[in-house]
N, C-alpha and C positions, 0 to 999 in steps of 0.2 A: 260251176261259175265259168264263164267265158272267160277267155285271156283278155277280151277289150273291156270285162267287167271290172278285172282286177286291178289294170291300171291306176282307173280314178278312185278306189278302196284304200292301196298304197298312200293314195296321194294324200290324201284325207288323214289317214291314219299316223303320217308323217310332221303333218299340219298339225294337230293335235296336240302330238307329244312335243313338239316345241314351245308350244301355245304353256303347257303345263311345265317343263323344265323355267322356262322362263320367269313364270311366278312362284315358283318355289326358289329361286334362286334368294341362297343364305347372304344375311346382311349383320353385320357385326350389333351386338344389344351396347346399349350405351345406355350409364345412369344421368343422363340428362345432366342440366348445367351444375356445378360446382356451389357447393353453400356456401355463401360468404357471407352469408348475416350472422349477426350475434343473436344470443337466447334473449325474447322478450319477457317481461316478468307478469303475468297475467293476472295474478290475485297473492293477496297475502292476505294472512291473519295474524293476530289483531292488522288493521289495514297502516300502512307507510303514512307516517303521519297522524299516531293517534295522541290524544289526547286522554287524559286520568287513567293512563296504562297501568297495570295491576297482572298482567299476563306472565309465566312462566317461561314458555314456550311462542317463537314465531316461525309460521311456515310460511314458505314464499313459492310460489309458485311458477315457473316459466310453462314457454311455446312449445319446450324441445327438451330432451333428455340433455343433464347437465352434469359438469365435474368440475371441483376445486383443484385450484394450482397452484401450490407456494400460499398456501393460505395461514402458515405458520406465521410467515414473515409479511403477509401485506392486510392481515386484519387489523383494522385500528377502532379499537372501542375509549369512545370518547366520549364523557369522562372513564376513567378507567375503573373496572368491576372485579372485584376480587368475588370466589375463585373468575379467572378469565372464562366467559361461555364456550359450550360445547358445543360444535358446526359439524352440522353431519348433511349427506347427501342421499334423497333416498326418489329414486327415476329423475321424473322432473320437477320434485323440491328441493328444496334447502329450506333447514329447522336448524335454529339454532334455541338451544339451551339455557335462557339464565341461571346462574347455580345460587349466585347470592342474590345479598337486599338490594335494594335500589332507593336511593336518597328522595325525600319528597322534592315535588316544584321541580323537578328537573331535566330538561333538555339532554338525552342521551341518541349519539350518533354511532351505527355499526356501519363499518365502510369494509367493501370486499376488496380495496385497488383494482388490480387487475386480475383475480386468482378467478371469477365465475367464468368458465368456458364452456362451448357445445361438447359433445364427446365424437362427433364425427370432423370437423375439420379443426376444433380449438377455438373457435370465433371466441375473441372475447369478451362480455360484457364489461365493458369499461370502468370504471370507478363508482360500481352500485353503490347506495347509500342508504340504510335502515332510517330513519327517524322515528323518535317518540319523545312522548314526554309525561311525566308521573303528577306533571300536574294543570293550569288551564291554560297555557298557550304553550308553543314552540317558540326557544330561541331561537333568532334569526338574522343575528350582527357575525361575521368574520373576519378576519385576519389574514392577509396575503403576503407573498412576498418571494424572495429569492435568497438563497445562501451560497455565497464564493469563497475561494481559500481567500484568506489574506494577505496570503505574499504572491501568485501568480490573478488571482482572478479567477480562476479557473471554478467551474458548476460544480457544485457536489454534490451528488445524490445518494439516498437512502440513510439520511442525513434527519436526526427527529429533532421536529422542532416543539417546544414546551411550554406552556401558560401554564401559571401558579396562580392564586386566589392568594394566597401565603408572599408578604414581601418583602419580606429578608433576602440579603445577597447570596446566605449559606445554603437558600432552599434544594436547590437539584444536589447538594452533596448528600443531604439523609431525607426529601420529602419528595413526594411520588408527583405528579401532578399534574392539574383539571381536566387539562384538553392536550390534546396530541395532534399533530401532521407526522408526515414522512416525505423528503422534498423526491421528485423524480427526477428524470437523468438529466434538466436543466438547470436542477438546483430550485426549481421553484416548490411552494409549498400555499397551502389555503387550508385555515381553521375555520370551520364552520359553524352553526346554531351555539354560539358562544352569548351566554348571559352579559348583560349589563356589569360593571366593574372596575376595577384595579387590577392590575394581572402583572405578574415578575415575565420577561420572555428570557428567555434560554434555546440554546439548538446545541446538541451533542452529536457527537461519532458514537453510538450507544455499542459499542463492540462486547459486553458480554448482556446487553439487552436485556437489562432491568430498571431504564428509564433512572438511572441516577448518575450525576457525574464523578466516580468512586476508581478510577483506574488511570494511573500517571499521564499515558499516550493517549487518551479518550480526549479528542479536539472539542472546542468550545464556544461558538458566538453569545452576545449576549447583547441586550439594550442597558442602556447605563441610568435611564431614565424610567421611571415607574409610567407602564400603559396605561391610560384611563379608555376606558371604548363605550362611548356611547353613541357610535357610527361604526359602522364597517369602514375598515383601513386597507389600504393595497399599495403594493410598489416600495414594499419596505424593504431596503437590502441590508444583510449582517455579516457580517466577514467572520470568516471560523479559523480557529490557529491554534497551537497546541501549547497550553499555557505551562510557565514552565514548574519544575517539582520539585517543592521543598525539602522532600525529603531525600539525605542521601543511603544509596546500602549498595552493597557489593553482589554483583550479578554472578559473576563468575570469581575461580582463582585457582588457578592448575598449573601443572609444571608435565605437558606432553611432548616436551623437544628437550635433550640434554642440557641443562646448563639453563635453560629457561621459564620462568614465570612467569605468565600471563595472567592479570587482574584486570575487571572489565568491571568502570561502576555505571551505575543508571546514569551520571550526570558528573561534568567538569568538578572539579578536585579546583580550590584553590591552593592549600598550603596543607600538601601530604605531607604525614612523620608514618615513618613505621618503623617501629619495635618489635624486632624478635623477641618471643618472651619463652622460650624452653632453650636457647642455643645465645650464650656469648660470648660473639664474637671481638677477639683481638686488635683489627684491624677492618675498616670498611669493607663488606663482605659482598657487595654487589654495584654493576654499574645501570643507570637507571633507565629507559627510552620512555617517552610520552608521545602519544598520538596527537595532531595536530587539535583535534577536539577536545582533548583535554580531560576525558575521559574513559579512557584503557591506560595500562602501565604495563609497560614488560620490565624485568629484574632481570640483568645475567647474574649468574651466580659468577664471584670471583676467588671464594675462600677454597682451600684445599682441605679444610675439614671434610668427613666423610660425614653427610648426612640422611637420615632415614625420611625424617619428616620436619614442617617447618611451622612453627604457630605464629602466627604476625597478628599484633594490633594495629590498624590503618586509624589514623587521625586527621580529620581537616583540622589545622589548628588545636584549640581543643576538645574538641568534639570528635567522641571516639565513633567511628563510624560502622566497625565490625572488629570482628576478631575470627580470621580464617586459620584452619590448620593445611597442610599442604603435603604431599608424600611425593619426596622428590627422588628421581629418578637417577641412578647407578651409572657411571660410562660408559660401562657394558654395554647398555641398551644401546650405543653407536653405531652402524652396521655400518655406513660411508663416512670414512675419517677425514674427506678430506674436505676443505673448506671452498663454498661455491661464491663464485664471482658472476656475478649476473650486468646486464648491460640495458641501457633503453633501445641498442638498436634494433632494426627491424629490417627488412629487404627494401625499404625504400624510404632514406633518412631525410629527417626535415631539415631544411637550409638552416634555420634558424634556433638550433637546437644546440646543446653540448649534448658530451657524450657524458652519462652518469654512469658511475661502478658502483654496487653494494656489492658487500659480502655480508654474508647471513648469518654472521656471528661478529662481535667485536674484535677490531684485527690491534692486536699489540707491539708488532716489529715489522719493515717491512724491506725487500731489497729488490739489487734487479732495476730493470729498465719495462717500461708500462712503450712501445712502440706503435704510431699510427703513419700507415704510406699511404701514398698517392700514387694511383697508378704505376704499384712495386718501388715506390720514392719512397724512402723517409725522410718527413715531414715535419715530422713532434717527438720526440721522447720528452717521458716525464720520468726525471731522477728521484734519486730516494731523498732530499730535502724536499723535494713537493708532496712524496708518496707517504714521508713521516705526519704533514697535515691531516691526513687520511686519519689514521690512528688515533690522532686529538678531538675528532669530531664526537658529538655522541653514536651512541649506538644505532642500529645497524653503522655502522662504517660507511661513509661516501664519498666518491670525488669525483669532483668535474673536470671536466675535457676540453678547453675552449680552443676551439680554431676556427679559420676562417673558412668554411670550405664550398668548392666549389660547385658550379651547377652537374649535375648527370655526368658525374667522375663516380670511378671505383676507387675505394678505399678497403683498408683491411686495419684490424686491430690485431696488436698481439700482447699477453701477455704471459711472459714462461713462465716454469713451475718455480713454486715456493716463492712468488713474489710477496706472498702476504704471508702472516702467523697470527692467530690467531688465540686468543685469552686462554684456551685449552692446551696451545702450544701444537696447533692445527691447521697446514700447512695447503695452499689453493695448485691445482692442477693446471696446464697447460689452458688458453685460452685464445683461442683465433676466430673473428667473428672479419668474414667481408661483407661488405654492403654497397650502397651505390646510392649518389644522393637525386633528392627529386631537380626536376627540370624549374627554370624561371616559369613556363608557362601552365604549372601544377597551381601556382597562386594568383587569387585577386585580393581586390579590394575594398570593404566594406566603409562608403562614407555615411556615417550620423549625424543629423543637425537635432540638437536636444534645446530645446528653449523653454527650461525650467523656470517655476517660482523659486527667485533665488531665497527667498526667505524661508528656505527649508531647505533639509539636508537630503540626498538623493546617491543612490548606488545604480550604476548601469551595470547588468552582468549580461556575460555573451555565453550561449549554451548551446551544448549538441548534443542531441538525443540524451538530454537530462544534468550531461555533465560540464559541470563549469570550467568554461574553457579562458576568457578573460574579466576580470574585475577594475572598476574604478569609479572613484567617487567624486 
């Protein structure tokens, strides 16, 4: 080949292989767009919606391979079927089980809430819903509504709400009943293919969810008036609250701190007695503290008997309420003898405040000077005539600090050692706390215009992040 042949060969041959790298050039695979539809339901048997159903067995069929989710908790078969059916998943059905009989003439509803999903993205199928009926028509009246707490307002959901056929007021404490909801996260709720009737309503907190109201703290709405439905009803609101419990009994009663009893009942104590009934004692043998609720008791022990264990009857009145025994704990078990002084302050004091002292034991004698400075001033001593107050209080021990103090000042507390003694004859350490108070411009001010019905009685509360900060009525 000539050298002027090979030129234009090159050239060619060059052309070529660009032409081919170029269409072979790799491009990333993509599984195209994103599934965001839910599974459709394509056929079932017996068909959604039968009529003189007699079937065992229903298979449902969807578009797309499916999975249950939480289907424990968001199946509601209504009226309700003893044994409950068995839901199983098999590609793309869902077969559910009848195990038992099924009442003549009647309107039965299986609802999935939200639990049928795709198995590649979760898409949900929304609030599928089986219908049949065992005999010639489908009910077709429902019940709607919302459930709120009834002290804030506030939505509650997963919240069951209950129609009875049964219209006695005692029903949800021992009877099962007809139809069922479960509200969702706005508190609202819809009963469906509900027969013609009378019907008791009810909504519980079903917390060990066996559809009865059988458990002290289980909250409770109700209608006071007997439903009659012979129209679909909507926009019905019921306010839930936790009604309170007659019966009293003792939760707890234990002695884990020296010298201390702790008894904790379900519910306020009007007019406690307790009788030691293995030990008696000479002289009052304990001093008593109650919680503002009126339902915990602490005891310090004051007797110098040595005791192992302690049997107490607790009585409101005369109704004996329990009889605890108790195994009380030795000195020994002491490891820090000495007695602790605790303080409300913080690194940055509210103007408006005193300064509060506990001690965590009941204090018997007290001496010494309690010293508060100002910018290294002393400002306040509290003498042992104010500090003996202290001592006369009930238990825990407490005193207040009242001063006037000023804005974004340093202050310091001092309290020396053995100011306090304690029932043990137990004796408080050295105590130095500085702080510094907040500034005027740390505060505002909240103005309220309330323009109530004065012909009813009314509580305003002010609250932070749950906790009651001011009351008045």
């Amino acid at each position: 080949m000539t050298k002027n042949n090979i030129i234009p060969s090159l050239f060619l041959l060059f052309t070529l292989t660009t032409l081919l790298l170029s269409c072979a050039q790799i491009v990333p695979l993509t599984g195209g767009d994103k599934d965001i539809l839910p599974p459709k339901e394509v056929k079932s048997e017996p068909l959604n919606g039968s009529l003189f159903f007699d079937s065992k067995t229903i298979s449902i069929e969807f578009d797309e391979f499916i999975q249950l989710n939480n289907s424990a908790s968001q199946l509601i078969v209504s009226p309700l079927m003893e044994p409950v059916p068995e839901v199983s998943v098999k590609g793309k059905k869902l077969v559910v089980k009848l195990l038992g009989n099924l009442k003549e003439n009647t309107t039965y509803s299986i609802n999935f809430g939200n639990a049928i999903t795709d198995i590649t993205e979760n898409n949900v199928f929304p609030n599928y819903k089986y219908v049949f009926s065992t005999g010639s028509y489908i009910d077709s009246l429902s019940y709607s509504g919302t459930v709120v707490d009834a002290f804030d307002l506030s939505k509650k959901d997963k919240i069951y709400v209950l129609l009875y056929d049964q219209l006695t007021d005692s029903v949800p404490l021992k009877e099962l009943p007809r139809y069922i909801a479960i509200t969702d996260k706005d508190g609202a709720f819809s009963i469906s293919n509900i027969a013609h009737g009378k019907y008791k309503f009810f909504a519980i907190n079903d917390i060990n969810g066996n559809y009865l109201f059988d458990l002290p703290n289980e909250e409770i709405a109700f209608k006071n008036e007997i439903i009659m439905l012979d129209s679909s009803s909507s926009n019905n609101l019921v306010y839930l609250f936790e009604e309170e419990n007659k019966l009293q009994f003792v939760v707890k009663a234990e002695n884990k701190t020296y010298g201390k009893i702790d008894i904790v009942f379900n519910k306020p104590t009007e007019n406690l007695i307790i009788n030691p009934l293995n030990v008696k004692f000479k002289k009052k043998w304990y001093l008593e503290e109650k919680n503002k609720d009126g339902d915990s008791l602490t005891l310090w022990l004051t007797t110098t008997e040595k005791i192992e264990n302690l049997e107490l009857e607790l009585k409101d009145g005369n109704e004996i309420i329990d009889t605890v025994n108790i195994s009380i704990l030795d000195k020994s078990v002491l490891k820090d003898t000495s007695l602790k002084v605790t303080t409300n302050i913080s690194g940055s004091f509210d103007l408006n405040k005193s300064i509060i002292l506990r001690t965590n034991r009941p204090a018997k004698d007290t001496k010494n000077q309690i010293i508060l400075k100002e910018d290294s001033v002393i400002v306040k001593e509290v003498s042992d005539a104010n500090l003996l107050l202290l001592c006369l209080t009930p238990p825990p021990s407490t005193l207040w600090i009242d001063y006037d103090f000023k804005e974004n000042t340093n202050y310091q507390l001092f309290i020396p050692p053995a100011t306090f003694t304690d029932i043990y004859d137990l004796q408080n350490d050295t105590l130095k706390v500085n702080f510094k108070t907040k500034k005027l411009s740390d505060y505002g001010t909240i103005l309220l215009k309330v323009a109530p019905n004065f012909t009813e009685n009314y509580i305003v509360q002010l609250f932070k992040n749950k906790t009651l900060i001011k009351e008045s009525t």
